[in-house]
Structure formats: C-alpha cells, structure tokens
C-alpha positions as a printed Julia matrix, in Angstrom:
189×3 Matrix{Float64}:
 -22.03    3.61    2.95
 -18.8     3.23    1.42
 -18.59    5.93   -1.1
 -18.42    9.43    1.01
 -15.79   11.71    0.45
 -13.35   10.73    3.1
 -13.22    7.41    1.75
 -12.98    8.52   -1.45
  -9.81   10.8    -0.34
  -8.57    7.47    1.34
  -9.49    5.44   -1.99
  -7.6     8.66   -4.46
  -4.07    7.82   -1.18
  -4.42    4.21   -2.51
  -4.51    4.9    -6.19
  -2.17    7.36   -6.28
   0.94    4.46   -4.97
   1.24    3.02   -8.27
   1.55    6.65   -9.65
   4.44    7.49   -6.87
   6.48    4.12   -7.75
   6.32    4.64  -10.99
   7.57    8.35  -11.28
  10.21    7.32   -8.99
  11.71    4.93  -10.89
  11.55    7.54  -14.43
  14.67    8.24  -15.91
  13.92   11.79  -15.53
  16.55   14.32  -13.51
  14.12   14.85  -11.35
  11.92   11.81  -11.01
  12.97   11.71   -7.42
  11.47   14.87   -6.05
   8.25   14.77   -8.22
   7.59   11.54   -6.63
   8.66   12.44   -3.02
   6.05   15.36   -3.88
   3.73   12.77   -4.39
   3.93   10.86   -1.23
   4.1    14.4     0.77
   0.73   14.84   -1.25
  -0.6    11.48   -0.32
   0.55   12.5     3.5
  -1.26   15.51    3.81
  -4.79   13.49    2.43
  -4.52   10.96    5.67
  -5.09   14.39    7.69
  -7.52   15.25    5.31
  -9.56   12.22    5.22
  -9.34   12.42    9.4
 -10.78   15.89    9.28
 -13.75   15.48    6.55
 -14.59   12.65    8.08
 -15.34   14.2    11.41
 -16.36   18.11    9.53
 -19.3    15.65    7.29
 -19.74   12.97    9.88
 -19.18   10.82    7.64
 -17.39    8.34   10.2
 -17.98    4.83    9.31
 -16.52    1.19   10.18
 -15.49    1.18    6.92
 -13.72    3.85    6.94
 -11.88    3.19    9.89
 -10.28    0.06    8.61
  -9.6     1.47    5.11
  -7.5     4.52    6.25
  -4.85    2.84    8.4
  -4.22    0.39    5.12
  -3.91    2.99    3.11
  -1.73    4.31    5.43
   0.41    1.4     5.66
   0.48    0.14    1.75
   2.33    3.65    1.16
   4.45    3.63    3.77
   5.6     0.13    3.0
   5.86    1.42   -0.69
   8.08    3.8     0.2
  10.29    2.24    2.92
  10.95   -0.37    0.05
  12.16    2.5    -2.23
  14.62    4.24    0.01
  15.69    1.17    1.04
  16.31    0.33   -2.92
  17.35    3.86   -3.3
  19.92    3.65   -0.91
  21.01    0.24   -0.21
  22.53    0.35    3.17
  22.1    -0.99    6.8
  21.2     2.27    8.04
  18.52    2.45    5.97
  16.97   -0.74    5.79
  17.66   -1.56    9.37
  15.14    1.47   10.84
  12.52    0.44    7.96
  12.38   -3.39    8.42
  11.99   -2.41   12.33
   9.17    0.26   11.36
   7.33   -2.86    9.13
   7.56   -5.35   11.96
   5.65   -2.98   13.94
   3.51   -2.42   11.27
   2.25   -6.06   11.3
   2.44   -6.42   14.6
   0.49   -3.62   15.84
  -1.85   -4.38   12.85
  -2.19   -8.17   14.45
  -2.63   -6.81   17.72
  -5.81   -4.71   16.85
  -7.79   -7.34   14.85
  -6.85   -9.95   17.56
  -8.15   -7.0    20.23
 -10.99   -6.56   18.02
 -12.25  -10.11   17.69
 -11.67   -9.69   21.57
 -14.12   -6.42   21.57
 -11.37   -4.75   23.07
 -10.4    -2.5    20.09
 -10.76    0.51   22.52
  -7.81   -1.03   24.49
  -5.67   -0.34   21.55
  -6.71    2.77   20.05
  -4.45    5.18   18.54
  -1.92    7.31   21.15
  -0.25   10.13   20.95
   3.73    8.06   20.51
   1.78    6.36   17.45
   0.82    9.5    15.99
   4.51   11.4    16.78
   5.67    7.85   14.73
   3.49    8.72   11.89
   4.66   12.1    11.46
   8.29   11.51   11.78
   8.21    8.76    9.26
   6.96   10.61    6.65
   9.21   13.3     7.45
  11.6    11.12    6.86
  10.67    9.48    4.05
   9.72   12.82    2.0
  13.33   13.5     2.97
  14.89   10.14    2.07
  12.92    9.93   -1.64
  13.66   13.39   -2.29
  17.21   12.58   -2.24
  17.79   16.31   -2.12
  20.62   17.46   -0.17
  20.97   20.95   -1.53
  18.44   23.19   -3.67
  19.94   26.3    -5.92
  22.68   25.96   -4.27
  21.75   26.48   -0.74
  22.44   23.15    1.48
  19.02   21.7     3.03
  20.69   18.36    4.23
  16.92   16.64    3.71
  18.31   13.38    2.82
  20.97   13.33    6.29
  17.34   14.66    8.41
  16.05   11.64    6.65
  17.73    8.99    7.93
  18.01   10.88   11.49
  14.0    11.01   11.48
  13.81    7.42   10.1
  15.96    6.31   12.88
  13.18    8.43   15.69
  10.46    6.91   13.43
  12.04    3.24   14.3
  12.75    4.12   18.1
   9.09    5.35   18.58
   7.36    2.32   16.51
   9.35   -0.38   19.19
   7.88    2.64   21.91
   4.15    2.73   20.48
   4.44   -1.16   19.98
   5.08   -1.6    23.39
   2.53    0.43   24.57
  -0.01   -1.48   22.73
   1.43   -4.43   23.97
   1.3    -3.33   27.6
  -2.32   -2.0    26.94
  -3.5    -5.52   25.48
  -1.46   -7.37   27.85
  -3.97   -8.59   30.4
  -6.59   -9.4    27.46
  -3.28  -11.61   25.95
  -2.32  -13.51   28.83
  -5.28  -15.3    29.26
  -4.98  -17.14   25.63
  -3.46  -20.57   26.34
C-alpha cells in the first residue's frame, strides 16, 4: 500500500523542495534562514519517516525506494543553492564530489538489485555519518548566518568544514559499496 503515514511524511519531504527553493530565492532579509529552516525541517522527517515506519510496521518496498529519492532530490536541491549562493571552488568542488556519489552509489544498488544482491549494499554506518554531516552542513551553508544578535556562531565557516567531511566520507562510503559489490561486478564482461 502506498499511502501509510511514513510515505506520506516521505511524500510532505518531496513537496516541501519547491517550497524551500522558492523562499530561498525571496527578496526578503531573511529568506535565507527561513528556508535553511526548511530543509533542517525536511531533515528531521527522513528520521521520522525511518522511525514510523518501523513504530506502525508500515515497512514496504515502496517505501524503501521512495525515501532515499527523497533524500537525494533535496540534497541535490540544496547543494545547487549553496553552490549558487556562494559561487566558489570550495564549495562546488565538495558538492559535485557528494552528487557523483550520489549517482553512483544509486547505480550501484539497482545494478545489485537486479543482481538480488541488494543486501550486499545496504546502508552502513560511514553512509549514515555522510548523511548527517551533509545536512549539517548544508543547514549551515543556506543559513548563511555567521553571527546571531550579535554573538558569532561561525555556521556558514562549520559549513563548508562539514561539507568538505561530507565529501571525504561519500568517496569513503562509495568505496565501501564498491568493495562490497566488487566480486558480484567482476564477473560482468
């Protein structure tokens, strides 16, 4: 069944990307931090999903494919803004690294799938420390915020520090896949 209330949570993470592109590009003072508020929103639903999901069991195949595009439509969203946002090297750099992985890894699992070796490939803890540093990061990076009342929070400097981890540990989790699906890949001619 495709309608139960994780994938509706994962559905509402979908529909809410239009909403966070457009705020972000308001010309409102502070456009920038409603709409990294809105992607820190849409973060905390991918747990949420996760946990109803298991609380309901209401795990389904459907389900399981619909999160981790979700996942990946926003992220690419947003590594597309910051890299607008800011428009340097150390910026876009770490995010086209973190999309190549994307695809890749993406690749990778259908390929493993069609294989029915999905298990091989599964989600690992390195993937999952990626994740969470990324959106760090990019909550950091579209905030653009580096003080608040006064006080200095350096968010956008932690941003591009954690964007930088995020890229390190998506070539680390993508070569952990790769290891994991290697004997399955060699024997394609």
């Amino acid at each position: 069944m495709i309608w139960t209330v994780p994938n509706v949570v994962t559905f509402f993470r979908v529909a809410l990307i239009p909403v966070f592109v457009s705020v972000y590009f308001l010309e409102w003072e502070w456009a920038n931090e409603l709409s990294a508020f809105i992607f820190w929103f849409a973060a905390i639903t991918d747990w949420f999903d996760g946990y109803l999901a298991r609380k309901l069991k209401q795990t389904s195949a459907f389900g399981a494919f619909l999160d981790p595009v979700a996942d990946k439509l926003i992220v690419a969203a947003a590594l597309l803004m910051v890299t607008h946002m800011y428009s340097s090297a150390m910026i876009a750099i770490p995010a086209i690294i973190i999309l190549m992985r994307e695809i890749y890894v993406s690749a990778l699992r259908e390929l493993m799938s069609q294989q029915g070796r999905s298990g091989d490939v599964k989600v690992n803890f390195i993937g999952k420390a990626k994740t969470m540093t990324q959106m760090l990061a990019l909550i950091g990076l579209l905030s653009g915020l580096d003080s608040f009342m006064g006080f200095p929070i350096y968010w956008v400097f932690l941003g591009k520090v954690l964007l930088w981890i995020a890229a390190i540990l998506s070539v680390w989790s993508m070569l952990i896949y790769s290891a994991a699906a290697w004997k399955t890949l060699k024997t394609f001619k």
